[in-house]
GUVO-883305 format. One line per 8 residues: number of its first residue (from 0); for each residue x, y, z of C-alpha. Coordinates in Angstrom, 1 decimal, m for minus. Layout:
BEGIN
NUM	X Y Z | ... .
END
This chain:
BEGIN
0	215.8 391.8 216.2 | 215.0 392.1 219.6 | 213.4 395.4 220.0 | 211.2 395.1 216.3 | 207.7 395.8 217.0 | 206.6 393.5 214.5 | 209.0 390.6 215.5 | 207.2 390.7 218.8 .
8	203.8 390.9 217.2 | 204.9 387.8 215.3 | 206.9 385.8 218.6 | 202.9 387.2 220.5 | 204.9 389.3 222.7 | 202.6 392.3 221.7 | 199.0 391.3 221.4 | 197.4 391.6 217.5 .
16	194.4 390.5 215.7 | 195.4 388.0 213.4 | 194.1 386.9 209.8 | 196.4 384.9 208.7 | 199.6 383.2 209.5 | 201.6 380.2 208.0 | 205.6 379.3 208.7 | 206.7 382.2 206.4 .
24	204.0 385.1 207.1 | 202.0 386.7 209.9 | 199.0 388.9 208.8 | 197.0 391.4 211.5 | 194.7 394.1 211.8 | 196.4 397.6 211.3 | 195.9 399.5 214.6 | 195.0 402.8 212.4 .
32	193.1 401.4 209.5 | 193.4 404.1 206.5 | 190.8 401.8 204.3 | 187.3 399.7 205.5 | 190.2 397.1 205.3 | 193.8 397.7 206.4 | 195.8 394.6 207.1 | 199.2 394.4 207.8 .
40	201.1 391.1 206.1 | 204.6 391.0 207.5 | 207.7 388.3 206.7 | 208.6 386.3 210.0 | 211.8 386.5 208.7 | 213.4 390.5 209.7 | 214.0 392.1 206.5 | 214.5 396.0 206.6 .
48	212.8 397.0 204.2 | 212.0 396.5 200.3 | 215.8 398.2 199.1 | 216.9 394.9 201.2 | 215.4 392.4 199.2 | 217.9 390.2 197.5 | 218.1 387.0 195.4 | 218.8 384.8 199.0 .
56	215.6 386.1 200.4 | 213.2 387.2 197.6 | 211.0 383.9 197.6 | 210.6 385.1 201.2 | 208.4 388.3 199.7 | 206.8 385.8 197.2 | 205.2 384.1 200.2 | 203.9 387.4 201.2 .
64	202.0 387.9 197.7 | 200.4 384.3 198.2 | 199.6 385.4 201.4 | 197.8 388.7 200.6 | 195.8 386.6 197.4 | 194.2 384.5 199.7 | 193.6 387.4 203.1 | 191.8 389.4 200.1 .
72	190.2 386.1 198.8 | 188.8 385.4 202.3 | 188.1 389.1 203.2 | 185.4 389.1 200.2 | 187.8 391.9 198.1 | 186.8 390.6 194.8 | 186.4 394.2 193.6 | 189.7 394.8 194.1 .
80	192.7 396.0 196.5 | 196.0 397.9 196.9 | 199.0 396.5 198.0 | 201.6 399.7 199.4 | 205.3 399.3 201.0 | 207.0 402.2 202.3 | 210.9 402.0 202.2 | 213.3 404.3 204.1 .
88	212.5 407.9 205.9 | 211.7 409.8 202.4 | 209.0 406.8 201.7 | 207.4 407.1 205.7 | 208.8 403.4 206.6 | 207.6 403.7 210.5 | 208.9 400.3 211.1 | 212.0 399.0 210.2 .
96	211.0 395.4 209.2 | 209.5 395.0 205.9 | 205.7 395.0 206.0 | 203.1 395.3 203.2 | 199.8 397.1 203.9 | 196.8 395.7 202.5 | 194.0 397.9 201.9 | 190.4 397.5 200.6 .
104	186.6 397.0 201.3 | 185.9 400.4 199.4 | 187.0 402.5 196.5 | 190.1 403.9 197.1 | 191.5 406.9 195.9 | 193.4 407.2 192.4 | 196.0 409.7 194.8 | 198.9 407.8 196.1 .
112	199.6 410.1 199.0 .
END
């Protein structure tokens, strides 16, 4: 999509500080890091959002979970981590291309909101 935020990011049309990348997934820095580490792993392919995953794309997300297991791996995260997705208005989706926020480097908070 042309005017995605995060397909730019991705095509470097919009400068990020990347972690990871491979032919399936691009991983940055979050620009307003809510954890000691906030890291953004995003599909290159567009997908909306989570209600959009089907069986034609799902290996697509599967890529993204190998991704984040070796981003936390590398980040030193061995005491653990949190993987969130927002979907849709009601669930604060700010960007309409599916994205997964990685967050650790401290203990997070047992409250979801």
């Amino acid at each position: 999509m042309s005017d995605c935020i995060f397909c730019k990011i991705i095509k470097g049309e919009i400068p990020s500080k990347k972690v990871y990348e491979d032919d399936c997934v691009y991983a940055f820095h979050d620009i307003n890091p809510q954890a000691a580490v906030h890291i953004l792993i995003v599909p290159k392919t567009h997908i909306e959002s989570a209600a959009d995953i089907t069986a034609e794309n799902s290996m697509i997300v599967g890529r993204v979970f190998e991704a984040a297991a070796k981003i936390a791996k590398e980040l030193g995260l061995e005491n653990g981590f949190r993987i969130v997705t927002n979907v849709g208005k009601y669930g604060c989706q700010s960007v309409k291309h599916i994205h997964f926020h990685l967050l650790g480097g401290e203990q997070l908070t047992e409250k979801m909101s």
